[in-house]
C-alpha positions in Angstrom: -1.7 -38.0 12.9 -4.5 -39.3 11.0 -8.2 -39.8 11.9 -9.8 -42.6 13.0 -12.4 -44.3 11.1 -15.1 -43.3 12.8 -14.1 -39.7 13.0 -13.8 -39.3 9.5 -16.9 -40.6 8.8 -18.8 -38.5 11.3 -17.5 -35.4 10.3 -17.9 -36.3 6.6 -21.3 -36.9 7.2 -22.4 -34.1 9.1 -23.4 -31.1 7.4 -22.2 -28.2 10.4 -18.2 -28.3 10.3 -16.8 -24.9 11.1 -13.2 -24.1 10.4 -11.5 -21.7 13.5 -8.1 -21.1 12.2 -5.6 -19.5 14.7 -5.1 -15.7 14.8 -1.8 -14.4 14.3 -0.9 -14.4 17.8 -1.2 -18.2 18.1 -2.9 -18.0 21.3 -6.5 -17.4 20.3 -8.7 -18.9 17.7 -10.6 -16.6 14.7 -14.5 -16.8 13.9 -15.9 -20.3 13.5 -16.8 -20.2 9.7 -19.3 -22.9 8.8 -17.9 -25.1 5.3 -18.6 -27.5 3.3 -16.3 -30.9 3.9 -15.8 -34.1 2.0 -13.6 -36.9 2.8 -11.4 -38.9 -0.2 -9.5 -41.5 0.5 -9.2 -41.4 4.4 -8.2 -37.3 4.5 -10.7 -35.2 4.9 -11.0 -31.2 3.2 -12.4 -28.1 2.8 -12.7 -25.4 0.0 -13.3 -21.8 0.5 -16.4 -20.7 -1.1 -15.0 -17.3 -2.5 -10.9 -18.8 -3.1 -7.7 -17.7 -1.8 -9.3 -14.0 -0.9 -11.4 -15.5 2.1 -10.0 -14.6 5.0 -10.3 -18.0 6.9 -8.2 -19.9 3.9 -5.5 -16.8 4.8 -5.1 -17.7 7.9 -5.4 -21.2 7.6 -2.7 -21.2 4.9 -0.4 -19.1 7.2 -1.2 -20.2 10.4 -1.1 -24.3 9.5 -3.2 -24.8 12.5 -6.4 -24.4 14.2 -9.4 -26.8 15.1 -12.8 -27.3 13.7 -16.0 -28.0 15.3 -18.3 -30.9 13.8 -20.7 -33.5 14.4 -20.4 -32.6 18.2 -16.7 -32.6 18.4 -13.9 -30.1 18.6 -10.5 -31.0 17.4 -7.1 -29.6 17.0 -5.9 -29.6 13.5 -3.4 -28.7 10.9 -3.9 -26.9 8.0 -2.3 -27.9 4.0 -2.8 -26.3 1.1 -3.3 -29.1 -1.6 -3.6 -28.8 -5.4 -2.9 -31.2 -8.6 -4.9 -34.3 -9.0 -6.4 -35.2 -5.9 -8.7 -32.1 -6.9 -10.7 -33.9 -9.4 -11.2 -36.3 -7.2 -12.7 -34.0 -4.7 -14.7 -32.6 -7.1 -16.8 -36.0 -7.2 -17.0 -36.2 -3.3 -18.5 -32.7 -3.5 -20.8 -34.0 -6.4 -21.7 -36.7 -5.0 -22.8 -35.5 -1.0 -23.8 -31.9 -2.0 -25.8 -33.3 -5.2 -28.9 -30.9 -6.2 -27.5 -27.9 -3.9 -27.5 -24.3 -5.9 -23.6 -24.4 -4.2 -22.2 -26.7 -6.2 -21.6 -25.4 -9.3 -18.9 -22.8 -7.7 -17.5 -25.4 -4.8 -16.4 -27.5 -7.7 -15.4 -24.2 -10.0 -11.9 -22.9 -10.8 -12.1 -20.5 -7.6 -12.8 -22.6 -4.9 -10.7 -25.5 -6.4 -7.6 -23.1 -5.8 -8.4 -22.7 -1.9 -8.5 -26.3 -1.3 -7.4 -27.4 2.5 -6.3 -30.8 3.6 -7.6 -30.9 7.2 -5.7 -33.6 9.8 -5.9 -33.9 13.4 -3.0 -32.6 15.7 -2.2 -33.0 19.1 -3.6 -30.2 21.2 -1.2 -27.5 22.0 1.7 -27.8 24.8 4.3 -25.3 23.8 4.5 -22.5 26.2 3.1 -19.9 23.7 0.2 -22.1 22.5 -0.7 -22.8 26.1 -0.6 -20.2 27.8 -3.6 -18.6 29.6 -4.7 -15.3 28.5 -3.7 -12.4 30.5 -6.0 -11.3 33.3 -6.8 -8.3 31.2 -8.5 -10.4 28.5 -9.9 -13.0 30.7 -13.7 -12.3 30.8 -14.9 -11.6 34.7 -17.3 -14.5 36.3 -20.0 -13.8 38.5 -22.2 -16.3 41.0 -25.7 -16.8 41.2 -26.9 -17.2 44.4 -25.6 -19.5 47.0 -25.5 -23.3 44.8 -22.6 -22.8 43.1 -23.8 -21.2 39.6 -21.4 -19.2 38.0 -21.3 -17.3 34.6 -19.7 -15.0 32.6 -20.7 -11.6 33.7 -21.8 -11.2 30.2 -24.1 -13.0 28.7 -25.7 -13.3 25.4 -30.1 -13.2 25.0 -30.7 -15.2 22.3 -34.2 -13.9 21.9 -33.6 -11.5 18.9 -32.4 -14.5 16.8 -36.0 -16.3 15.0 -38.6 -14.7 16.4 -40.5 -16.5 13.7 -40.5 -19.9 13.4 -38.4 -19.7 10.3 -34.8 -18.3 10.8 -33.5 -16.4 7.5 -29.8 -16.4 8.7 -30.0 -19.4 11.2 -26.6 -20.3 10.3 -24.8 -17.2 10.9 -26.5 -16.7 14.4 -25.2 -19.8 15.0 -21.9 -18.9 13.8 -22.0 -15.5 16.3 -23.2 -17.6 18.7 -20.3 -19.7 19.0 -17.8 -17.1 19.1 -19.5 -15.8 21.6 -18.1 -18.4 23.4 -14.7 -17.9 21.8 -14.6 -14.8 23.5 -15.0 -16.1 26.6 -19.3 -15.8 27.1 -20.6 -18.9 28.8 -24.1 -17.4 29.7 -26.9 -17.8 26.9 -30.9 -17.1 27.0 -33.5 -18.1 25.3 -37.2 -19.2 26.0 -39.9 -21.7 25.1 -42.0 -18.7 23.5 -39.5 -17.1 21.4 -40.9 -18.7 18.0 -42.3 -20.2 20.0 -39.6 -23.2 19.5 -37.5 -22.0 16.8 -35.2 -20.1 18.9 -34.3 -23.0 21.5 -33.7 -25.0 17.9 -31.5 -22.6 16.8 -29.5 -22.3 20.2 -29.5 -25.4 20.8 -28.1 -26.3 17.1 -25.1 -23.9 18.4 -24.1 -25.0 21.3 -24.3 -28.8 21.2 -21.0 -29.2 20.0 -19.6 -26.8 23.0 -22.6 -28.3 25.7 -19.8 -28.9 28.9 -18.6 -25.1 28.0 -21.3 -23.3 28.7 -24.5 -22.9 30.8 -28.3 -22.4 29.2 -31.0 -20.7 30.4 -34.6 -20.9 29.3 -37.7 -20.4 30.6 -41.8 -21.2 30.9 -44.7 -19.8 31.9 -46.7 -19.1 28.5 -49.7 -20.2 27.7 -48.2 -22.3 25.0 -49.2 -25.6 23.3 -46.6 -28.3 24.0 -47.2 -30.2 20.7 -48.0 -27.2 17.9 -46.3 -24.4 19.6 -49.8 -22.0 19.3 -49.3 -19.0 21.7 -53.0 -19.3 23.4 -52.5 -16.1 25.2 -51.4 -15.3 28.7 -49.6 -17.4 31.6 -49.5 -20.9 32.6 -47.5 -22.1 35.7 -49.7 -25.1 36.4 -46.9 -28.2 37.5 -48.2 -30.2 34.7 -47.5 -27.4 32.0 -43.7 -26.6 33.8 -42.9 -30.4 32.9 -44.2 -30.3 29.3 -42.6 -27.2 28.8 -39.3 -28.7 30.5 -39.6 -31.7 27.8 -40.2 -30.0 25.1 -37.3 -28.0 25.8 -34.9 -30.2 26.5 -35.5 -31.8 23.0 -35.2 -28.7 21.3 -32.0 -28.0 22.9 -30.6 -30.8 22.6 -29.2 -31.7 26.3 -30.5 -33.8 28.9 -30.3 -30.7 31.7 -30.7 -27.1 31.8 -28.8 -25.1 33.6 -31.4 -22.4 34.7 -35.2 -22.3 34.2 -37.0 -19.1 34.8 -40.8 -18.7 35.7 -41.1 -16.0 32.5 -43.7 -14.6 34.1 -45.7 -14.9 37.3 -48.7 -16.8 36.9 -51.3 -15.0 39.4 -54.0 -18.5 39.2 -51.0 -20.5 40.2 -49.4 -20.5 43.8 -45.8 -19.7 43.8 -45.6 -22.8 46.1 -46.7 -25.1 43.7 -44.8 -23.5 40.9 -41.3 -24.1 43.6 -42.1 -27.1 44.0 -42.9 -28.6 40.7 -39.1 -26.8 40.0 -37.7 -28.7 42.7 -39.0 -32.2 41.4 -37.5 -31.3 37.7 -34.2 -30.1 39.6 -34.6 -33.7 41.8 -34.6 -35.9 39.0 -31.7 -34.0 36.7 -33.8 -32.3 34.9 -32.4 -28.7 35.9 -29.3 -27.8 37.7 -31.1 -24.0 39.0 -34.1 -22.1 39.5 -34.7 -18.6 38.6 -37.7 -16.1 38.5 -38.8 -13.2 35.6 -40.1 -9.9 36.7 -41.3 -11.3 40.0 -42.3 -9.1 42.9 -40.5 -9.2 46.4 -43.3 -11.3 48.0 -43.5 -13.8 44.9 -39.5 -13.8 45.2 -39.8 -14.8 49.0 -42.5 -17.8 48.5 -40.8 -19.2 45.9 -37.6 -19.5 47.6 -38.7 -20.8 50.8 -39.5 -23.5 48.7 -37.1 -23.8 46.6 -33.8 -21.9 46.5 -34.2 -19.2 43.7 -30.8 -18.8 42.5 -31.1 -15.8 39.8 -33.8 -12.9 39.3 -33.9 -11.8 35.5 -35.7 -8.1 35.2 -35.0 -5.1 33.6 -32.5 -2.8 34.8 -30.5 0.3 33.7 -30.2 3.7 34.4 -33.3 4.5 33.3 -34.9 1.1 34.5 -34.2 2.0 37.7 -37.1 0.4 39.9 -35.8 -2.7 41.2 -33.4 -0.8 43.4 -36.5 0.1 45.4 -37.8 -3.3 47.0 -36.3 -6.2 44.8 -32.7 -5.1 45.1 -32.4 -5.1 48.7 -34.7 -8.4 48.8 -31.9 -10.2 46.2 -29.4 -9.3 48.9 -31.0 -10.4 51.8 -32.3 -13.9 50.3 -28.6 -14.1 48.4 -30.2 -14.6 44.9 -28.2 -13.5 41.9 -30.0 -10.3 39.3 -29.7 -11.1 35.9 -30.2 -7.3 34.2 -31.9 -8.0 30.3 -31.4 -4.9 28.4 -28.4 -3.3 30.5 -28.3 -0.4 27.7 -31.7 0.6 27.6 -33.0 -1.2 24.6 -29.8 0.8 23.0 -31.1 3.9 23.9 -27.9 4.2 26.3 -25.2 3.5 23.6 -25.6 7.4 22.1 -27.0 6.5 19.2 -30.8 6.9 19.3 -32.0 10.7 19.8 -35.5 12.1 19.3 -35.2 11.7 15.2 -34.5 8.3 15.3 -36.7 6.0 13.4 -37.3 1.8 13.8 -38.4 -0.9 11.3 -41.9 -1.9 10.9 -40.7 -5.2 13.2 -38.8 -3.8 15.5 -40.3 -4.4 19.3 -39.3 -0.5 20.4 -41.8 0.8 18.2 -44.5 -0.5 20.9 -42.2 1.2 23.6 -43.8 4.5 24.5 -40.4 5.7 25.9 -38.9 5.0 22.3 -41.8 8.0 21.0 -40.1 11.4 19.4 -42.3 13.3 21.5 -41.4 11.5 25.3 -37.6 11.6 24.2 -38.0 15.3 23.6 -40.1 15.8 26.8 -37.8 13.9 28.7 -34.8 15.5 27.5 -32.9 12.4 26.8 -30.3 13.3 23.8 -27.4 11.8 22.8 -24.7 13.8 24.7 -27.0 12.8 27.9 -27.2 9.0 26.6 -23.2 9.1 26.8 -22.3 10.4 30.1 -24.8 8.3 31.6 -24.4 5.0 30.0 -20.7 5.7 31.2 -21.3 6.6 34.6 -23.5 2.9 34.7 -20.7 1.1 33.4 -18.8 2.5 36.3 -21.1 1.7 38.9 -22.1 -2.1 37.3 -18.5 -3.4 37.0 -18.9 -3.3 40.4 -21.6 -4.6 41.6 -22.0 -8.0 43.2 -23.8 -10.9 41.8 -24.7 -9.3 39.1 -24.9 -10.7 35.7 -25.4 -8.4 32.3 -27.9 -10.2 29.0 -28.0 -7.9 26.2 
């Protein structure tokens, strides 16, 4: 097979291809690894940055096969190791796209010239070992949102830790996680307008273009931010007008025409929960969004909203030692059949064992703010790591089971 005309040059132009080769059992595809790519004479290839030791050139050279992601495509390929001539004239394509870039020097060097990789399209995968579905063991578990028919992964993946500045440092290799992420079966992502505010719906929505009819997105208003600079004023802002802005602005950041559920981030107490539902239910009326969903809303704010508009997911803190909700909001989820999306299911990572009362956090780091997180209240609580362990364990137990529930780390 060869590519079409306008593949090749779409794919040669773009500047986000990612390589997946096939993992030794032939079933599964490895990490996306984002790679330079030039196309000479109608083929297209790829070098590896650090030669025949990087482990994606490996397994490309063994495997022969895998697909690449690119200019908002995914395609099943084949893998060929090339050398002789044809390399020098690679060497110009590289020169001549990536002129200027601090990279070039060691794409076009001795090292990356000997892990050169033809790339060609192949049809997708219809042998019974190539095709088959992955055992129910591996298969990650679903879970539904209220009563409209959303369903997700009952993992999901917050986004929120990736650019809280507007600048992101390793923007590509958060978008590299975030795409196997969805590898590994996660279809459930969440970010915000505020988070940067902006850069981290650019970043997400950067990742998951290519993979769009994959996976469902989350985001939310509610912050009293400005639409056009992205200045944090301070405080809420649910008025209709604001939702819309916000809705606009978000859409173009993440680079889809619908989201799949908007959260109110917070309630706004100047705004009634009626008007905030129904300004919700116009976006959701004209394509806008698919679902609606609420933040650390109470029961009553909960029960306005959705006799308005049906509210299909709550998103609040829960874990075993976030145990509130189960007094009044639990019980009002199950009644109204609205779907609890738990953010920090671990306790901030308190409840993976590894934080006792000598653990220390970086200058930036958002638990330093969290009096719970103090030496002195993990000491007078008696929280140590032995405790952390059996109960973390005895909430995995309890959440695996639990209905309509949905876990964002």
């Amino acid at each position: 097979m060869t590519w079409s005309k306008d593949e090749l040059c779409k794919i040669a132009e773009a500047d986000d291809l990612h390589v997946s080769p096939l993992r030794e059992d032939g079933v599964t595809y490895g990490t996306p690894t984002w790679i330079w790519c030039v196309a000479v004479d109608g083929a297209l290839y790829v070098r590896a940055y650090n030669g025949r030791n990087s482990s994606w050139y490996q397994a490309a050279v063994r495997q022969k096969a895998g697909r690449i992601i690119a200019a908002g495509m995914t395609k099943e390929v084949a893998f060929e190791r090339v050398d002789g001539p044809i390399n020098d004239r690679i060497d110009d394509a590289y020169r001549a796209k990536y002129h200027g870039s601090p990279y070039l020097s060691p794409m076009i060097g001795a090292r990356a010239r000997s892990a050169t990789v033809k790339v060609t399209p192949r049809a997708a995968p219809t042998s019974d070992r190539l095709a088959r579905p992955r055992s129910t063991e591996d298969k990650m578990q679903k879970r539904k949102l209220g009563n409209g028919g959303l369903e997700v992964s009952a993992l999901g993946l917050g986004c929120m830790g990736y650019g809280i500045a507007r600048e992101i440092p390793d923007r590509k290799e958060m978008i590299v996680l975030i795409r196997e992420a969805v590898e590994r079966g996660i279809d459930f992502f969440d970010t915000a307008e505020v988070y940067g505010p902006f850069g981290n719906e650019e970043m997400v929505g950067e990742a998951l273009t290519p993979l769009r009819d994959q996976v469902k997105i989350a985001t939310k208003f509610g912050w009293d931010v400005d639409a056009d600079t992205g200045v944090h004023h301070g405080g809420v802002n649910s008025k209709p007008d604001h939702i819309k802005a916000a809705v606009d602005g978000s859409l173009r950041r993440l680079k889809t025409d619908y989201i799949d559920l908007l959260y109110q981030h917070r309630v706004d107490p100047e705004v009634p929960m009626e008007d905030v539902a129904g300004a919700v239910k116009e976006l959701i009326q004209q394509g806008k969004v698919r679902f609606f969903g609420l933040s650390e809303a109470g029961a009553q704010s909960i029960r306005r909203a959705h006799a308005v508009q049906p509210v299909a997911a709550l998103q609040s803190e829960y874990s075993l030692w976030t145990r509130e909700p189960e007094k009044e909001i639990i019980p009002t989820l199950a009644e109204l059949g609205i779907g609890l999306v738990p953010y920090s299911p671990l306790g901030k990572g308190f409840l993976t064992g590894k934080i006792d009362e000598s653990t220390t956090f970086g200058a930036a780091d958002l638990r330093n703010r969290i009096p719970r997180f103090s030496g002195s209240t993990q000491e007078k609580q008696g929280l140590g790591r032995p405790s952390a362990h059996r109960r973390g364990a005895a909430w995995g137990n309890a959440g695996a089971g639990r209905p309509r529930l949905a876990a964002r780390p």
